[in-house]
C-alpha positions as CSV (number, residue, x, y, z in Angstrom):
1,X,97.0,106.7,99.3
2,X,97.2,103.2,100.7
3,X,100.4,101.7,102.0
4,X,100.8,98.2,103.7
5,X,101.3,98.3,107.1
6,X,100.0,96.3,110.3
7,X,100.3,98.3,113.1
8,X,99.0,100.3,116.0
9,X,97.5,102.6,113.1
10,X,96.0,99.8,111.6
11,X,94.5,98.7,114.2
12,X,93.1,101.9,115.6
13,X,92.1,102.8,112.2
14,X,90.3,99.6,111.8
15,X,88.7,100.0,115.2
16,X,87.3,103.4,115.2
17,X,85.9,102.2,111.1
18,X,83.6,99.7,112.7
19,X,83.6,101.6,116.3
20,X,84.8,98.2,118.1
21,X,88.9,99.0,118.9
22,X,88.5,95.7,121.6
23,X,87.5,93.3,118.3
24,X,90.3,95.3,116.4
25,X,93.0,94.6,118.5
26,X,91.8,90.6,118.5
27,X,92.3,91.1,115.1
28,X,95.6,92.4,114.8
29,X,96.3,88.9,117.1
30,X,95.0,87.3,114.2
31,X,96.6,88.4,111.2
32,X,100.2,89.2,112.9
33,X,101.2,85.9,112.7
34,X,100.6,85.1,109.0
35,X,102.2,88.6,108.3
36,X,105.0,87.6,110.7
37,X,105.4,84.5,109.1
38,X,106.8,86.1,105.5
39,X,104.0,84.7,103.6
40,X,104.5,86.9,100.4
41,X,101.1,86.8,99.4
42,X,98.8,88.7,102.5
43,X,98.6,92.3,103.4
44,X,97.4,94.9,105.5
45,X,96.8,97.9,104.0
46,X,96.2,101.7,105.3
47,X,94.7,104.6,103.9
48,X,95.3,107.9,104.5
49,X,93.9,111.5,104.1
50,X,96.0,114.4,104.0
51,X,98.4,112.4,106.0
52,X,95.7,111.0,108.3
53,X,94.9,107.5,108.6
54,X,91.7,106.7,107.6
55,X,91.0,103.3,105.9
56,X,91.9,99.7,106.2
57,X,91.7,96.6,104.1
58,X,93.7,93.2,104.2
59,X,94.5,90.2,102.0
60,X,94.3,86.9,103.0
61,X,94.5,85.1,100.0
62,X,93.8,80.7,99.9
63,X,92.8,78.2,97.4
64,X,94.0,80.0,95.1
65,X,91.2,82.7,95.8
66,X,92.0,86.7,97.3
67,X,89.9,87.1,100.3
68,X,89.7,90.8,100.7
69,X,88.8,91.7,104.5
70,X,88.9,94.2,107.2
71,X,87.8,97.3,104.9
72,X,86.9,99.5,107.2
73,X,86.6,104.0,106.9
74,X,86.3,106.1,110.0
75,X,83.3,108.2,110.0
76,X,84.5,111.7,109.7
77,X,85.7,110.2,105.7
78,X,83.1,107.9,104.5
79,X,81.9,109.0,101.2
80,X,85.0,110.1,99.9
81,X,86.1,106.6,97.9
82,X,88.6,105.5,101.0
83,X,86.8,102.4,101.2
84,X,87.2,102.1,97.3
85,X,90.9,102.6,97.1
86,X,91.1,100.4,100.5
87,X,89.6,97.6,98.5
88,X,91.7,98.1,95.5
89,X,95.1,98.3,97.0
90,X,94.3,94.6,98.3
91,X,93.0,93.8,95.1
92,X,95.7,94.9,93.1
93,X,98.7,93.3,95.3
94,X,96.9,90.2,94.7
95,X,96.2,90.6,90.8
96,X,99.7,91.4,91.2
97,X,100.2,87.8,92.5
98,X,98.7,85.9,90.2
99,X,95.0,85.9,91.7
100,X,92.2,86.3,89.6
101,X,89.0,85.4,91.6
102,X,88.3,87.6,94.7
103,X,85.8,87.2,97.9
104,X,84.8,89.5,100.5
105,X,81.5,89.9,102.7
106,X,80.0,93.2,102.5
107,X,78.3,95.3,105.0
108,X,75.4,96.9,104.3
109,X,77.4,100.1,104.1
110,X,80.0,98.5,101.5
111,X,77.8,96.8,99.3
112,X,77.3,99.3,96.2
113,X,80.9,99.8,96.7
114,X,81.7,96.4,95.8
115,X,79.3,95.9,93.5
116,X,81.1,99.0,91.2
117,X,84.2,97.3,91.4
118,X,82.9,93.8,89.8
119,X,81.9,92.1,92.7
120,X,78.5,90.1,92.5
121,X,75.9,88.3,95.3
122,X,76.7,84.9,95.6
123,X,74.9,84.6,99.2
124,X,74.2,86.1,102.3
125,X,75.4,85.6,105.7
126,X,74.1,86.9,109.0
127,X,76.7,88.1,111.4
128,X,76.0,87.6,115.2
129,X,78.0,89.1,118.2
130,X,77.9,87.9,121.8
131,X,79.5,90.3,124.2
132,X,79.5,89.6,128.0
């Protein structure tokens, strides 16, 4: 069951998917302000488990194009379609809009799961992190 919401569950949800809470709070810095700002058209979303919550994804939508990001499961769920239904509640709010192309970069863990819901390689990009 996905719901949207940008919260503290979000973001510790988010956080412990990826096992970086620091980066997932910078993130909730990020999208607050277009959520904030009434913008019909983005989302958070959070999935639960029995009640628990376990999954992330958000829509940020431009140019006419739904850029899905932020999917994220925490460990102890993974394999169970979270990340599936994640990725749909974002893509259904924006089919629901009007949107009919989507992006997203996938993880190496994420990528069958994309490509079973329709998604196809356009390109590869290599993510790098400095820390200090």
């Amino acid at each position: 069951w996905c719901q949207q919401a940008l919260d503290s569950w979000w973001v510790s949800t988010f956080g412990r998917g990826y096992d970086f809470l620091d980066v997932a709070n910078a993130y909730k810095d990020w999208f607050a302000p277009w959520l904030e700002s009434g913008e019909p058209d983005r989302g958070a979303f959070l999935a639960r488990l029995d009640g628990v919550p376990v999954g992330t994804s958000y829509l940020f939508p431009t140019f006419g194009v739904a850029g899905i990001y932020a999917v994220a499961t925490v460990e102890e769920a993974r394999n169970k379609g979270i990340g599936t239904a994640a990725t749909r509640a974002a893509l259904q709010a924006a089919h629901d809009q009007g949107y009919r192309h989507a992006v997203l970069h996938a993880s190496e863990a994420g990528h069958n799961v994309y490509k079973r819901l329709g998604f196809h390689d356009v390109c590869i990009i290599n993510d790098y992190v400095w820390t200090t």
